[in-house]
C-alpha positions as CSV (number, residue, x, y, z in Angstrom):
1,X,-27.3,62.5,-18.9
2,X,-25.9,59.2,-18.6
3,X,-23.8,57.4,-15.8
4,X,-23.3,53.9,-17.6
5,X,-20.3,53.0,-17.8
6,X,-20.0,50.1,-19.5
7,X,-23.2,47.5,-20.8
8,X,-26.5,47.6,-19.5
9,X,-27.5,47.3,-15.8
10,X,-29.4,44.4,-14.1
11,X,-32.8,45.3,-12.5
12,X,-35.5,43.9,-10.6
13,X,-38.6,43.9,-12.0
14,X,-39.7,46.2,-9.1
15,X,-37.2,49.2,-8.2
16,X,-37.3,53.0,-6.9
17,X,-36.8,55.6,-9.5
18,X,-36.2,59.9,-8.8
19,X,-37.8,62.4,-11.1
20,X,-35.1,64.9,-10.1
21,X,-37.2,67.6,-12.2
22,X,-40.1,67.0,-9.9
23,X,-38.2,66.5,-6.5
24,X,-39.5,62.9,-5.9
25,X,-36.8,60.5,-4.7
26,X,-37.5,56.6,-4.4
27,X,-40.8,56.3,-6.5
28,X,-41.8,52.3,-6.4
29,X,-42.1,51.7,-10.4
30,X,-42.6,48.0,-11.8
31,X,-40.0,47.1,-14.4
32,X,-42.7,45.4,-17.6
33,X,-41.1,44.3,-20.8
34,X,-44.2,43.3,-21.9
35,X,-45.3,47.2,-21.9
36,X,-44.4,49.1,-25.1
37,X,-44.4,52.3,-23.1
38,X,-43.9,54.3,-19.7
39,X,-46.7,55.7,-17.6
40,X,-47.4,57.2,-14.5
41,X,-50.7,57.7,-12.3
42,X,-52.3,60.4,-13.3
43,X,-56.1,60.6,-12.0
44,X,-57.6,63.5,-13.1
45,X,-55.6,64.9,-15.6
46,X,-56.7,67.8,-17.2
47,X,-55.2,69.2,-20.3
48,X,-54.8,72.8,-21.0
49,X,-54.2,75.2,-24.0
50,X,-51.6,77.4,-23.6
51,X,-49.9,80.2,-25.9
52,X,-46.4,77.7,-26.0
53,X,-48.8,73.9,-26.3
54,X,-50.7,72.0,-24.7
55,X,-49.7,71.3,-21.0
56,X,-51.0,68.4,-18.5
57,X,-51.5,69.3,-15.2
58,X,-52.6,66.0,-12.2
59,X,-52.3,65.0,-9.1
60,X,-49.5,62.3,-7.8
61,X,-49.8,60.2,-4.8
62,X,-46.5,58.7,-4.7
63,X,-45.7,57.3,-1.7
64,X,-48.0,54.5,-1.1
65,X,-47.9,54.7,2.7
66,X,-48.0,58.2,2.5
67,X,-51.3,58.8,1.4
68,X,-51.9,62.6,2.1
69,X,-48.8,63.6,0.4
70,X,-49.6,64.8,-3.1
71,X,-47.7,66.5,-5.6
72,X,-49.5,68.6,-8.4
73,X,-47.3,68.2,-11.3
74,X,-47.5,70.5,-14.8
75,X,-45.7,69.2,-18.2
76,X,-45.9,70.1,-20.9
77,X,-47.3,67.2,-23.8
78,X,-45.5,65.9,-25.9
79,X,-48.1,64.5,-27.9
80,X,-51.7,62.5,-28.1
81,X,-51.0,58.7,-28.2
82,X,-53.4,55.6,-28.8
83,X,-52.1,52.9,-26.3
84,X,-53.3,49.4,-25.1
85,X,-54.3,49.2,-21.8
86,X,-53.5,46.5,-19.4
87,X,-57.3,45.1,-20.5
88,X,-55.7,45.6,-24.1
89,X,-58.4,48.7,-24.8
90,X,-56.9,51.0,-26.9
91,X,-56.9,54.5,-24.6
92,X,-55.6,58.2,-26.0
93,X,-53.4,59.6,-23.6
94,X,-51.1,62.6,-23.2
95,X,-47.5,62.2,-23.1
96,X,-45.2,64.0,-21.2
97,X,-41.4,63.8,-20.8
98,X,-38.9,64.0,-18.1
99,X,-35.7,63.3,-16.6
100,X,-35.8,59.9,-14.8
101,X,-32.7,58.3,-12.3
102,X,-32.7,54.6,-11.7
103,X,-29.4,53.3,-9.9
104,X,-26.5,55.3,-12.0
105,X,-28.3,56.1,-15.1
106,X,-30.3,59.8,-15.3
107,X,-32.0,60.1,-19.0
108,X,-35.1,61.9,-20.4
109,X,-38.0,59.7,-20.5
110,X,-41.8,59.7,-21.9
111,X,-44.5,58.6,-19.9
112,X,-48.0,58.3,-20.8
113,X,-50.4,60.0,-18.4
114,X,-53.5,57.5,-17.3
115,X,-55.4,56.7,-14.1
116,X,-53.2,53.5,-12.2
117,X,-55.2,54.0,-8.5
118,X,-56.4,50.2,-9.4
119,X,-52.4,49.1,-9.7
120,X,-50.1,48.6,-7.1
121,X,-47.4,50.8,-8.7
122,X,-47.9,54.6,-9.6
123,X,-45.1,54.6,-12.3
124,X,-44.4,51.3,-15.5
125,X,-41.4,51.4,-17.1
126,X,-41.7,49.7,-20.4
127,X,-39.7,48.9,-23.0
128,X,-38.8,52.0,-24.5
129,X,-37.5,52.8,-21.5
130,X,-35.7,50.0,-20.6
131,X,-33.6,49.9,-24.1
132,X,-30.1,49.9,-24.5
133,X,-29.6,50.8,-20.3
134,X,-31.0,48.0,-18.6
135,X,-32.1,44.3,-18.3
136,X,-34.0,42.8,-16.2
137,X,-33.8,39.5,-13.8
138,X,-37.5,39.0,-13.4
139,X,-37.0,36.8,-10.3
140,X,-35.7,39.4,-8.1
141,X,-36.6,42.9,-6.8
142,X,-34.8,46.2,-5.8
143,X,-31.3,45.6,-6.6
144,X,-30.9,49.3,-7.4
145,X,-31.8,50.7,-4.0
C-alpha cells in the first residue's frame, strides 16, 4: 500500500475516495477531524454468522445523483464497537475494513457501518484515518480530484 512520498498530503474537507476492493471510483466522503472514526452508509445492515465470523452484508447508494445504482456489499467484521453519534448517542456498530485510495495514497481502512441517508455524504473519514497521510485545509474542497 502506500504512494506517499514524502510528508502528509493536503486535503479538502470534502474529496472523492475508490474502494478498489468494491469497484467504486470517486465516492464523495467528507474529511471530519472532529470524528474519531470512519463510516460509511449502511441502511439495513444485517449481520450474519458464518463458519469463518461474523460478516455484514448492506446496501450502498453511492452516487448521489445516481440514485438507482446500488451496490450490495459483504465484509467481513472486524469487531462490535460503541461509537458517538453525530447527536453524541453512543451506537454499537460493526466494523469492517478495506482498502481505501484518496489522491496517491491506497491503505486499509476501518469503517463503522451505520445508517447516513439523513447526511449529505455516504462515507466520514475521521481521524484514524486521516493520521500520519493527510492534513486538511478546512477552507477548501476537492483538491485531490
Amino acid at each position: 500500500m502506500g504512494g506517499k512520498d514524502s510528508g502528509p498530503i493536503t486535503v479538502g474537507w470534502t474529496e472523492k475516495i475508490d474502494f478498489p476492493d468494491w469497484g467504486l471510483h470517486r465516492v464523495r466522503a467528507k474529511i471530519d477531524t472532529g470524528a474519531r472514526t470512519s463510516a460509511i452508509d449502511a441502511p439495513g445492515c444485517t449481520l450474519d454468522e458464518t463458519p469463518a465470523g461474523l460478516v455484514a452484508t448492506f446496501h450502498l447508494v453511492p452516487y448521489r445523483k445516481r440514485p438507482g445504482e446500488v451496490f450490495t456489499i459483504r465484509a467481513p467484521v472486524t469487531r462490535l464497537v460503541t461509537v458517538k453519534s453525530t447527536g453524541g448517542e453512543p451506537q454499537r456498530r460493526a466494523e469492517i475494513e478495506t482498502v481505501m485510495r484518496l489522491g496517491p495514497i491506497t491503505k486499509r481502512i476501518r469503517l463503522t457501518l451505520t445508517d447516513r441517508g439523513a447526511m449529505r455524504f455516504p462515507v466520514i473519514l475521521g481521524r484514524r484515518t486521516l493520521a500520519g497521510d493527510f492534513v486538511v485545509d478546512v477552507g477548501r474542497k476537492n483538491l485531490l480530484t
